[in-house]
N, CA, C, O and CB atoms as a CASP TS submission, in Angstrom:
PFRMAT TS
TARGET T0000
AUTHOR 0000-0000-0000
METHOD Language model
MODEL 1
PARENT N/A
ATOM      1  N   UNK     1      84.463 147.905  36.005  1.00  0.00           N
ATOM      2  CA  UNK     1      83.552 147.373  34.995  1.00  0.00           C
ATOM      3  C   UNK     1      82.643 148.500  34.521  1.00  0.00           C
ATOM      4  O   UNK     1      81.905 149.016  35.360  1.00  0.00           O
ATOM      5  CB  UNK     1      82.717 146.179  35.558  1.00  0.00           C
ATOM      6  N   UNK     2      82.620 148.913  33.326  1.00  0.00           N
ATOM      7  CA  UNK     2      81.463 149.430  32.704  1.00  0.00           C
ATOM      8  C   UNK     2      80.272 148.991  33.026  1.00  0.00           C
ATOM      9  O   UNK     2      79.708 147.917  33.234  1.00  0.00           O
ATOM     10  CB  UNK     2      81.511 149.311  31.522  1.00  0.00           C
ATOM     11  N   UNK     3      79.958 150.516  33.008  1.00  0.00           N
ATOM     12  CA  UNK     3      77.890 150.312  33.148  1.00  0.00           C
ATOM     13  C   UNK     3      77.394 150.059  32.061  1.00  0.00           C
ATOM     14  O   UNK     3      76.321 149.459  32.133  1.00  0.00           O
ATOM     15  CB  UNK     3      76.834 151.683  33.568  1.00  0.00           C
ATOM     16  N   UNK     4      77.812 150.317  30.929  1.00  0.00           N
ATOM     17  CA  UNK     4      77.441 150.163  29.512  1.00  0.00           C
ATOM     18  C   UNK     4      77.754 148.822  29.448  1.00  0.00           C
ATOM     19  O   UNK     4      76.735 148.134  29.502  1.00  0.00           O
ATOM     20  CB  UNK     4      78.162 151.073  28.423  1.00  0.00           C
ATOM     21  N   UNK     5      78.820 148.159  29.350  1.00  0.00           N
ATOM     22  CA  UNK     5      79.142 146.588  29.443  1.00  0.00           C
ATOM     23  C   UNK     5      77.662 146.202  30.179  1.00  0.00           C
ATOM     24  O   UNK     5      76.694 145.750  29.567  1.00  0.00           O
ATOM     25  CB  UNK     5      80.776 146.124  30.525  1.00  0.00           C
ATOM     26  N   UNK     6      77.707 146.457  31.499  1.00  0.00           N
ATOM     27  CA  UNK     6      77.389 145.431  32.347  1.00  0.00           C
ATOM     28  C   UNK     6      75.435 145.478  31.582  1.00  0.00           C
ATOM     29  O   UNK     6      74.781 144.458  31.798  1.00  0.00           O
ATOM     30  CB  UNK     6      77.830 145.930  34.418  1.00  0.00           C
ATOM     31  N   UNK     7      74.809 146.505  30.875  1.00  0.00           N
ATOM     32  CA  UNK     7      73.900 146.916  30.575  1.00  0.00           C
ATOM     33  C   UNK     7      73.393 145.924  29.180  1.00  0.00           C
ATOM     34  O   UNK     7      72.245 145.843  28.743  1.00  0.00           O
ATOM     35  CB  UNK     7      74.166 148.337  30.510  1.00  0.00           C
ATOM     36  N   UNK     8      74.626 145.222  28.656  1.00  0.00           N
ATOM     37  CA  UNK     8      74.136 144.413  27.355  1.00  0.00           C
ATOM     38  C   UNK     8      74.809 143.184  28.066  1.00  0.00           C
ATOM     39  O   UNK     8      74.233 142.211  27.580  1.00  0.00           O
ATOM     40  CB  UNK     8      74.760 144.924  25.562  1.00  0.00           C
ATOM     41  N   UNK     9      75.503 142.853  28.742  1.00  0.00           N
ATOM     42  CA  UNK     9      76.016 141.504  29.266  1.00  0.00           C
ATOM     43  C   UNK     9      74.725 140.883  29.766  1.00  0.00           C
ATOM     44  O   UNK     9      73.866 141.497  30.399  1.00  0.00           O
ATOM     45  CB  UNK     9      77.209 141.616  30.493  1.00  0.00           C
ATOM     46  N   UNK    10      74.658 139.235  29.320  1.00  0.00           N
ATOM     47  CA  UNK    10      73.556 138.393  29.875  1.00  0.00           C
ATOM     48  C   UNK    10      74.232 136.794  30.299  1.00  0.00           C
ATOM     49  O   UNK    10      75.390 136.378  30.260  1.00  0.00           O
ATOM     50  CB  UNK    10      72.255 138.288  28.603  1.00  0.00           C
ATOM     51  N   UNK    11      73.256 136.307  30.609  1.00  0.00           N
ATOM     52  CA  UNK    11      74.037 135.048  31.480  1.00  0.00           C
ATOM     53  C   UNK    11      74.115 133.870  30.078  1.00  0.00           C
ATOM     54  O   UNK    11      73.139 133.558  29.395  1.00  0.00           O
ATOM     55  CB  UNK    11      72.810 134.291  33.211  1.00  0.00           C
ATOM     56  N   UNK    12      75.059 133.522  29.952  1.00  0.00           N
ATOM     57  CA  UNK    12      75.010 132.688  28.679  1.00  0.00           C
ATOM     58  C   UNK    12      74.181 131.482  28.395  1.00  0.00           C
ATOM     59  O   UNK    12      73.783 131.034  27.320  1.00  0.00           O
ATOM     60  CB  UNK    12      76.187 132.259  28.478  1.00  0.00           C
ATOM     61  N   UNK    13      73.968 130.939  29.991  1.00  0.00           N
ATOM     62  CA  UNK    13      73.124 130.086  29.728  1.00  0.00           C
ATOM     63  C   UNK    13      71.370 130.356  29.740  1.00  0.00           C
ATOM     64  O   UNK    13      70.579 129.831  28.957  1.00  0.00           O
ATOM     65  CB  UNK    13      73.558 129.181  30.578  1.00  0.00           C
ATOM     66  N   UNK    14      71.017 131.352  30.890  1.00  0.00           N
ATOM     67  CA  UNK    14      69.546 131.382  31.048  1.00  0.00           C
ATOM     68  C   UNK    14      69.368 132.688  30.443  1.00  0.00           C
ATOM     69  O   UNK    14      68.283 133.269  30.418  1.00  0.00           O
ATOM     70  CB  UNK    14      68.938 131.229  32.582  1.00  0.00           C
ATOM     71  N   UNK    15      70.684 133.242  29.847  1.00  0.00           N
ATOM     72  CA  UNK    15      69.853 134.974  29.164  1.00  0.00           C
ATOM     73  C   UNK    15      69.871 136.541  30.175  1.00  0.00           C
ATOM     74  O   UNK    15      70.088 137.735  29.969  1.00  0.00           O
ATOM     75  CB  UNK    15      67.727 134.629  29.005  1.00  0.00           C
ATOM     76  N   UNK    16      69.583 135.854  31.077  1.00  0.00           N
ATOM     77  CA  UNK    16      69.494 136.981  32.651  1.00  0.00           C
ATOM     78  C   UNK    16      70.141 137.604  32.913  1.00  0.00           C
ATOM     79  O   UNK    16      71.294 137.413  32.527  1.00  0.00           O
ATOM     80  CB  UNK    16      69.493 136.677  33.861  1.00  0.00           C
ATOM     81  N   UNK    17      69.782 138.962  33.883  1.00  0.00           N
ATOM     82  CA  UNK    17      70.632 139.990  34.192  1.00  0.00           C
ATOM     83  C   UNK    17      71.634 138.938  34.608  1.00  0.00           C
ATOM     84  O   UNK    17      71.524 137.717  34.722  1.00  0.00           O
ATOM     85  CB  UNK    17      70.134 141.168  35.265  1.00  0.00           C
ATOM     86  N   UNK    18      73.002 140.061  34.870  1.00  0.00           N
ATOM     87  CA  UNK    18      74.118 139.769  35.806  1.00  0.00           C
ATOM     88  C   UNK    18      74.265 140.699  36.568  1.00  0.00           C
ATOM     89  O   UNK    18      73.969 141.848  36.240  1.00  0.00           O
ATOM     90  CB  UNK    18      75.309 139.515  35.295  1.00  0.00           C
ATOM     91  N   UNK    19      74.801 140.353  37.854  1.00  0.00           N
ATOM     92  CA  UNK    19      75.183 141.203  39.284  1.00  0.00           C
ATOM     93  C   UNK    19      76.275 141.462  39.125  1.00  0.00           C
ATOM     94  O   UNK    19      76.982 140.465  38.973  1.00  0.00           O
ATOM     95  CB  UNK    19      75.104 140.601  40.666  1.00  0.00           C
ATOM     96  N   UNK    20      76.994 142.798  39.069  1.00  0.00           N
ATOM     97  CA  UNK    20      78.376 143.136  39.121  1.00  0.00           C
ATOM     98  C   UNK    20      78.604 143.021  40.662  1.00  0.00           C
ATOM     99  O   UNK    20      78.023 143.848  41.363  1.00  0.00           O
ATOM    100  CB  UNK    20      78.730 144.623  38.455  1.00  0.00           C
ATOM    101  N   UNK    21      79.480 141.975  41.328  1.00  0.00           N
ATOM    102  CA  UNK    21      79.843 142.217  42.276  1.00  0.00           C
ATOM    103  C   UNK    21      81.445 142.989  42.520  1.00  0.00           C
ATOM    104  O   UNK    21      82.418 142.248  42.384  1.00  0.00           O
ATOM    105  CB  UNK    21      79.575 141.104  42.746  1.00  0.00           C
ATOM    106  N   UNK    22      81.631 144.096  42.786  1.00  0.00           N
ATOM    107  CA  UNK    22      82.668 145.143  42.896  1.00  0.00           C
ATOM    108  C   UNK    22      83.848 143.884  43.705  1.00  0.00           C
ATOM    109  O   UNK    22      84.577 143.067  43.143  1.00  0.00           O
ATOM    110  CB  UNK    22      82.044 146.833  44.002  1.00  0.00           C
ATOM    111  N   UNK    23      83.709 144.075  44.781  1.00  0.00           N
ATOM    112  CA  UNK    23      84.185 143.057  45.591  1.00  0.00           C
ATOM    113  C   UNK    23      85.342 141.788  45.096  1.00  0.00           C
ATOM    114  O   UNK    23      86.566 141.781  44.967  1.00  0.00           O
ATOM    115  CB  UNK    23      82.936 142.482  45.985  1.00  0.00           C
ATOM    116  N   UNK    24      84.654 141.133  44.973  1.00  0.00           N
ATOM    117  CA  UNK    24      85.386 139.696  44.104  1.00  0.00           C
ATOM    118  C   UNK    24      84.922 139.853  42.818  1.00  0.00           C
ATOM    119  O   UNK    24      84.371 138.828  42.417  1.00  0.00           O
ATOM    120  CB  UNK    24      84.897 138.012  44.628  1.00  0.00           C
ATOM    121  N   UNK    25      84.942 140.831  41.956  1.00  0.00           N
ATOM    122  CA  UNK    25      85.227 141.063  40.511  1.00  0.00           C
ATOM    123  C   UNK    25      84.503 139.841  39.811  1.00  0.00           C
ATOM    124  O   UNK    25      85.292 139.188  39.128  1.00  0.00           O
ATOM    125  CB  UNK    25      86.904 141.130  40.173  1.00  0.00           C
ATOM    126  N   UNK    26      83.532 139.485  39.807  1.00  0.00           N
ATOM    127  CA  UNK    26      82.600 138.715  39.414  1.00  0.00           C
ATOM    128  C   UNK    26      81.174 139.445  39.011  1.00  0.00           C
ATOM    129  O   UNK    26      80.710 140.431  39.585  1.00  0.00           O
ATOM    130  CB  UNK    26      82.493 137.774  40.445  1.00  0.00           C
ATOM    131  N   UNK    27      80.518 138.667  37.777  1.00  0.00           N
ATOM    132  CA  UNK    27      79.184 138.766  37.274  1.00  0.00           C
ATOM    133  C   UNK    27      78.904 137.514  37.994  1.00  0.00           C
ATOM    134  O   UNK    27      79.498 136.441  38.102  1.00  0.00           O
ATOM    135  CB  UNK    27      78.903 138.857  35.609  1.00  0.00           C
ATOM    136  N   UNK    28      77.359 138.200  38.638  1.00  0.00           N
ATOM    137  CA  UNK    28      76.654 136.667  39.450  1.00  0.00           C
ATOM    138  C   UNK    28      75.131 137.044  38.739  1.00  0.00           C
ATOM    139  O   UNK    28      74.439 138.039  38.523  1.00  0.00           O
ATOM    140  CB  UNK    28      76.620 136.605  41.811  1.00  0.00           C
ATOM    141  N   UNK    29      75.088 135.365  38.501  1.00  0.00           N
ATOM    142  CA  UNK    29      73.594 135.489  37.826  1.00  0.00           C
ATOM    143  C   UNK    29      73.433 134.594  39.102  1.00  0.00           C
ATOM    144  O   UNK    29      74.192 133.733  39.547  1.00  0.00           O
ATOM    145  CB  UNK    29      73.093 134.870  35.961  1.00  0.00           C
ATOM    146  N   UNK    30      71.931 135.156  39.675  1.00  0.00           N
ATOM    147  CA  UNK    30      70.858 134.639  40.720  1.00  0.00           C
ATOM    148  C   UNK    30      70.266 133.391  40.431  1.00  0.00           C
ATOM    149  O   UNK    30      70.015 132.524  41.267  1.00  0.00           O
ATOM    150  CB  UNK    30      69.721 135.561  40.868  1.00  0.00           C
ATOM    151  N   UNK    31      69.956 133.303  38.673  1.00  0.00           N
ATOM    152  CA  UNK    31      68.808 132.467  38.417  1.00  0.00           C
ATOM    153  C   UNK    31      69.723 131.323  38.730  1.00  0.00           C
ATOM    154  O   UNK    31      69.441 130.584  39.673  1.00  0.00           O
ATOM    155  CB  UNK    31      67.984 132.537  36.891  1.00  0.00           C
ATOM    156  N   UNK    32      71.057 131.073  37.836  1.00  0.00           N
ATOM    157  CA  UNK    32      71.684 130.239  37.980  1.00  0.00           C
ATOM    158  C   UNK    32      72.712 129.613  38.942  1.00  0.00           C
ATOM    159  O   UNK    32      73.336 128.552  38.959  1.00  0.00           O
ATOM    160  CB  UNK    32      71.900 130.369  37.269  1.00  0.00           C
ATOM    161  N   UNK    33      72.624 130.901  39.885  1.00  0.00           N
ATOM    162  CA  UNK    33      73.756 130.669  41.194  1.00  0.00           C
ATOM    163  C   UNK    33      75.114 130.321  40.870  1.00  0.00           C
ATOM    164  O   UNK    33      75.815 129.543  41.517  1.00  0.00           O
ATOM    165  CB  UNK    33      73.355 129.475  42.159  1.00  0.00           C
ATOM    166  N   UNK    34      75.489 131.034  39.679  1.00  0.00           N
ATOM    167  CA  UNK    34      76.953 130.644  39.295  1.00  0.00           C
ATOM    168  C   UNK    34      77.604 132.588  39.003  1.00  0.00           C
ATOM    169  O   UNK    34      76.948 133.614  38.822  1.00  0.00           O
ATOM    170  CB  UNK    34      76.932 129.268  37.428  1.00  0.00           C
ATOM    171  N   UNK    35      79.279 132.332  39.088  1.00  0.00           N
ATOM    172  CA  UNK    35      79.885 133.618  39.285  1.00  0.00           C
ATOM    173  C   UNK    35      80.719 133.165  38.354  1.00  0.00           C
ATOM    174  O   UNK    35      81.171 132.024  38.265  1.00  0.00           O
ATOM    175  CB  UNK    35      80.423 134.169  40.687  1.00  0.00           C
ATOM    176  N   UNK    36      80.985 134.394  37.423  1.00  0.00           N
ATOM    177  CA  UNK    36      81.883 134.653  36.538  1.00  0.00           C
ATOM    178  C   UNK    36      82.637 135.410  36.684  1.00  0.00           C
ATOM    179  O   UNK    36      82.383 136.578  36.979  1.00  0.00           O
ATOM    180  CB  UNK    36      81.573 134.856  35.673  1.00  0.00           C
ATOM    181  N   UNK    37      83.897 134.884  36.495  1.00  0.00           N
ATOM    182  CA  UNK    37      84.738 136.157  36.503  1.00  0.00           C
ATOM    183  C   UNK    37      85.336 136.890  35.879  1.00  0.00           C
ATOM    184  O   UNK    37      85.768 136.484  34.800  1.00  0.00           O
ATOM    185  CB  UNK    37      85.359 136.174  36.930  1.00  0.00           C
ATOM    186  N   UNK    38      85.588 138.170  36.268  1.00  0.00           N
ATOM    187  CA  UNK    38      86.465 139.249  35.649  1.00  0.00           C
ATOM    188  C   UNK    38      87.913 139.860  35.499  1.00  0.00           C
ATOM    189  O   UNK    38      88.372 140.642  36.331  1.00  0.00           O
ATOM    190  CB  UNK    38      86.055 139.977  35.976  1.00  0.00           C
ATOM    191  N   UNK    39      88.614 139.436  34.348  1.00  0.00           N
ATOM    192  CA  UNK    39      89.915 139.655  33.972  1.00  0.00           C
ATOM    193  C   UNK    39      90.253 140.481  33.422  1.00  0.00           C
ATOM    194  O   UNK    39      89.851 140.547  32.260  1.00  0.00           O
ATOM    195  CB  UNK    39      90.361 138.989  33.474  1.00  0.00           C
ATOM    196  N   UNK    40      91.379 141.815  34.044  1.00  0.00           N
ATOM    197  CA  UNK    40      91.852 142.545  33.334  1.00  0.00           C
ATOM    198  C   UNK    40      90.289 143.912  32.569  1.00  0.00           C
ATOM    199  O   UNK    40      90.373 144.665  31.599  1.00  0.00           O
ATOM    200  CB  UNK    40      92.725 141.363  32.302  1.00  0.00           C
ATOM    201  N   UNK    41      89.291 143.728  33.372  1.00  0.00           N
ATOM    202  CA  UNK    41      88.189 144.137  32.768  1.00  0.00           C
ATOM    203  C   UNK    41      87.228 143.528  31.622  1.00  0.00           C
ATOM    204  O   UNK    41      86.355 144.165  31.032  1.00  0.00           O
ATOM    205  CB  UNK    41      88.570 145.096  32.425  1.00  0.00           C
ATOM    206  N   UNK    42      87.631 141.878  31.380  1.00  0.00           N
ATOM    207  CA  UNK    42      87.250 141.396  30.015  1.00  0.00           C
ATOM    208  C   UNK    42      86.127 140.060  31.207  1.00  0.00           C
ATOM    209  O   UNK    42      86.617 139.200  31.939  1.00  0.00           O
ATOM    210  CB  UNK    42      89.037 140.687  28.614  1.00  0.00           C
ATOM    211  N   UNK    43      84.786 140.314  31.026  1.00  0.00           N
ATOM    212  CA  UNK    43      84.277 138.773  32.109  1.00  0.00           C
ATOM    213  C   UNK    43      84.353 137.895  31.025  1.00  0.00           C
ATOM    214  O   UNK    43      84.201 137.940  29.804  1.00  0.00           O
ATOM    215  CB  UNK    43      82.418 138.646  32.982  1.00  0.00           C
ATOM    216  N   UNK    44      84.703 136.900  32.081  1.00  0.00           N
ATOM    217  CA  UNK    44      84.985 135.494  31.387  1.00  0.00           C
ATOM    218  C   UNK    44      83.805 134.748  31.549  1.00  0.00           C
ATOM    219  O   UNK    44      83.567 134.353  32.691  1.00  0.00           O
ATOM    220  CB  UNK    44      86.217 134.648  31.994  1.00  0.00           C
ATOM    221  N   UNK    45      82.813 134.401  30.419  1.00  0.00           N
ATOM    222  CA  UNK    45      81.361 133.799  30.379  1.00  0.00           C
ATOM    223  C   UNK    45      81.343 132.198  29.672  1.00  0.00           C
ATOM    224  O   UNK    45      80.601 131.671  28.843  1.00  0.00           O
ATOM    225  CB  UNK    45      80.337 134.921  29.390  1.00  0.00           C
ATOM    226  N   UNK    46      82.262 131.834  30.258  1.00  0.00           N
ATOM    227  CA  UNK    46      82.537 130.369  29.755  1.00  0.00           C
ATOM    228  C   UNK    46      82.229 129.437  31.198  1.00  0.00           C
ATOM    229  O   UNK    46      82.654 129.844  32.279  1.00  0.00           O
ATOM    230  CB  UNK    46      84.365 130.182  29.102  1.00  0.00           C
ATOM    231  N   UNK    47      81.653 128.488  31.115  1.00  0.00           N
ATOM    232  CA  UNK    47      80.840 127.604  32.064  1.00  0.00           C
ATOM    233  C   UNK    47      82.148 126.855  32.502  1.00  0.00           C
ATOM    234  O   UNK    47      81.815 126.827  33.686  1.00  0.00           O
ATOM    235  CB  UNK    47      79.484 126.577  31.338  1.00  0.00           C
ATOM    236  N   UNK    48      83.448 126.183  32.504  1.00  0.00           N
ATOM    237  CA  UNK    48      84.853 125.919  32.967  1.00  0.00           C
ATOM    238  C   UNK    48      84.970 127.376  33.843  1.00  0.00           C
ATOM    239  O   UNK    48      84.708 127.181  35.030  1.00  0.00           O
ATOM    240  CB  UNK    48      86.116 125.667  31.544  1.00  0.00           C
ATOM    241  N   UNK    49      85.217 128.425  33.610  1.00  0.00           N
ATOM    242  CA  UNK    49      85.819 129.116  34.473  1.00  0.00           C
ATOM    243  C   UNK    49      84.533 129.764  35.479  1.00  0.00           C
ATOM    244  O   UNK    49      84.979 130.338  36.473  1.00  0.00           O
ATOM    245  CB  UNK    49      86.777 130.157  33.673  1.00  0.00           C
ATOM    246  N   UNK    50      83.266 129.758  35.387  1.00  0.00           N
ATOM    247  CA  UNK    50      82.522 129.987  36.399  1.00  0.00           C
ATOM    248  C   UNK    50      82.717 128.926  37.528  1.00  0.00           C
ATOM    249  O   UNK    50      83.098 127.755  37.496  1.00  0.00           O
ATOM    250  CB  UNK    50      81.218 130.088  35.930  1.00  0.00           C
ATOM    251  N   UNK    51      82.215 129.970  38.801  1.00  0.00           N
ATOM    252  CA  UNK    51      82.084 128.948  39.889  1.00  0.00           C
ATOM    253  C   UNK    51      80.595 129.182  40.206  1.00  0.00           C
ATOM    254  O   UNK    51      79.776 130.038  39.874  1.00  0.00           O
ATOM    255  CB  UNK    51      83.153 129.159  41.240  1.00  0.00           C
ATOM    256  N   UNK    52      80.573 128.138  40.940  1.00  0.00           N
ATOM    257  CA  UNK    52      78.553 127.779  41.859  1.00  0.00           C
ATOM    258  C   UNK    52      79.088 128.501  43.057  1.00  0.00           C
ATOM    259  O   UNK    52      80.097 128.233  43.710  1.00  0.00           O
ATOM    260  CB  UNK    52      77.753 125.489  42.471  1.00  0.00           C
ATOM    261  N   UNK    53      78.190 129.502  43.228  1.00  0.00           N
ATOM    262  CA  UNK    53      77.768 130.064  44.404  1.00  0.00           C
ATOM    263  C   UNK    53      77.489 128.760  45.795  1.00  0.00           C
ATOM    264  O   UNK    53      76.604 127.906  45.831  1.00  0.00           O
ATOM    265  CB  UNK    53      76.331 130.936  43.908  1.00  0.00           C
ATOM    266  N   UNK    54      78.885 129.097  47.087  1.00  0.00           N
ATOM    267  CA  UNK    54      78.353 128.687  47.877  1.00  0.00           C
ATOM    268  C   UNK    54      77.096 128.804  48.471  1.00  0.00           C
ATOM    269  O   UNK    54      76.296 129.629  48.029  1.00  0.00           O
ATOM    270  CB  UNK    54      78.926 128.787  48.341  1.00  0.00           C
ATOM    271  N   UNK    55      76.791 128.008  49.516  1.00  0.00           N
ATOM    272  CA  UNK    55      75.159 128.264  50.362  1.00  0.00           C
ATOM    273  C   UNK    55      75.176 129.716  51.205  1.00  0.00           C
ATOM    274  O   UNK    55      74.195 130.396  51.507  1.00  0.00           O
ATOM    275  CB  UNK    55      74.814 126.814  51.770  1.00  0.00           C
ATOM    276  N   UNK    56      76.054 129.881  51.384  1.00  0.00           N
ATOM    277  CA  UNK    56      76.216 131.463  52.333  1.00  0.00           C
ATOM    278  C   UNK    56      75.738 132.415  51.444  1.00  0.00           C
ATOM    279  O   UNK    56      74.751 133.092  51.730  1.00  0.00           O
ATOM    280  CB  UNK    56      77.911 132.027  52.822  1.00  0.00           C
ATOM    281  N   UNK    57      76.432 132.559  50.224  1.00  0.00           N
ATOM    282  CA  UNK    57      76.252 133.178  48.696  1.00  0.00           C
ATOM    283  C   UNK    57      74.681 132.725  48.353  1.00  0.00           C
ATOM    284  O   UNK    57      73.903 133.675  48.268  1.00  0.00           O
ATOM    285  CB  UNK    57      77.527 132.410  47.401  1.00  0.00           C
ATOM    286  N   UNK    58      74.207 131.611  48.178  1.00  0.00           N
ATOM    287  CA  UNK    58      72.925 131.527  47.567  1.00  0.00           C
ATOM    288  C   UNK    58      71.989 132.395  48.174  1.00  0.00           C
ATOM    289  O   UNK    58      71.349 133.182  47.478  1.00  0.00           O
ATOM    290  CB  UNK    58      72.424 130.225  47.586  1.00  0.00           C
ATOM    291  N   UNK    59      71.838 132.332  49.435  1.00  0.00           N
ATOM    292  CA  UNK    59      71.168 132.705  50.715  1.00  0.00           C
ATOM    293  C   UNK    59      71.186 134.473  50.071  1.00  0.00           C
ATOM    294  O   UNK    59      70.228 134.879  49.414  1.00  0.00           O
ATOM    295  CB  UNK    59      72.237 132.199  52.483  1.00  0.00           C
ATOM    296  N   UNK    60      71.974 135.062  50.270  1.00  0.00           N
ATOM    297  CA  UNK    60      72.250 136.324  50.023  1.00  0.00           C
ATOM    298  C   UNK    60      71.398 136.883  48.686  1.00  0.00           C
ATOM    299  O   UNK    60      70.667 137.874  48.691  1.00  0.00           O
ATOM    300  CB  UNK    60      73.771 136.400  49.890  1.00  0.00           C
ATOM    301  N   UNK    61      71.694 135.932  47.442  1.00  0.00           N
ATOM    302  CA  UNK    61      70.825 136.390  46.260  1.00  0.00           C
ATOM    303  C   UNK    61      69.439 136.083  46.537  1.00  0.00           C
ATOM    304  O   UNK    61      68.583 136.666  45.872  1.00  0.00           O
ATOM    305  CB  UNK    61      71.218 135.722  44.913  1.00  0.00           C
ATOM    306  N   UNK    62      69.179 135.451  47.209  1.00  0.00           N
ATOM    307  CA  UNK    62      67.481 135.348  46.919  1.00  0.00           C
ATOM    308  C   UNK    62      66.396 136.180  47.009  1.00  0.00           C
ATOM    309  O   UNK    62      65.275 135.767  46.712  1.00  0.00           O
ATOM    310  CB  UNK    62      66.969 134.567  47.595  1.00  0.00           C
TER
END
């Protein structure tokens, strides 16, 4: 993922940074506790293909 991407990317619903997580190829916004994911290098910012951060996961962003 680009640093430049990840530098204008915002959370579609609350506006907010996103967390590039390297790992499981996901943008995680904190505010909203939801993960988006990343295809082929293109994140997918559509509320159907995000998931909610389990409680193990919430715990971690706070």
């Amino acid at each position: 993922m680009e640093k430049r991407l990840l530098d204008i990317v915002v959370c579609p619903f609350c506006k907010g940074k996103l967390h590039y997580d390297k790992k499981t190829q996901e943008l995680i916004c904190n505010f909203d506790k939801l993960a988006f994911p990343i295809r082929n290098n293109i994140p997918i910012m559509l509320l159907e293909q995000a998931r909610s951060l389990n409680d193990d996961e919430k715990q971690k962003v706070k």
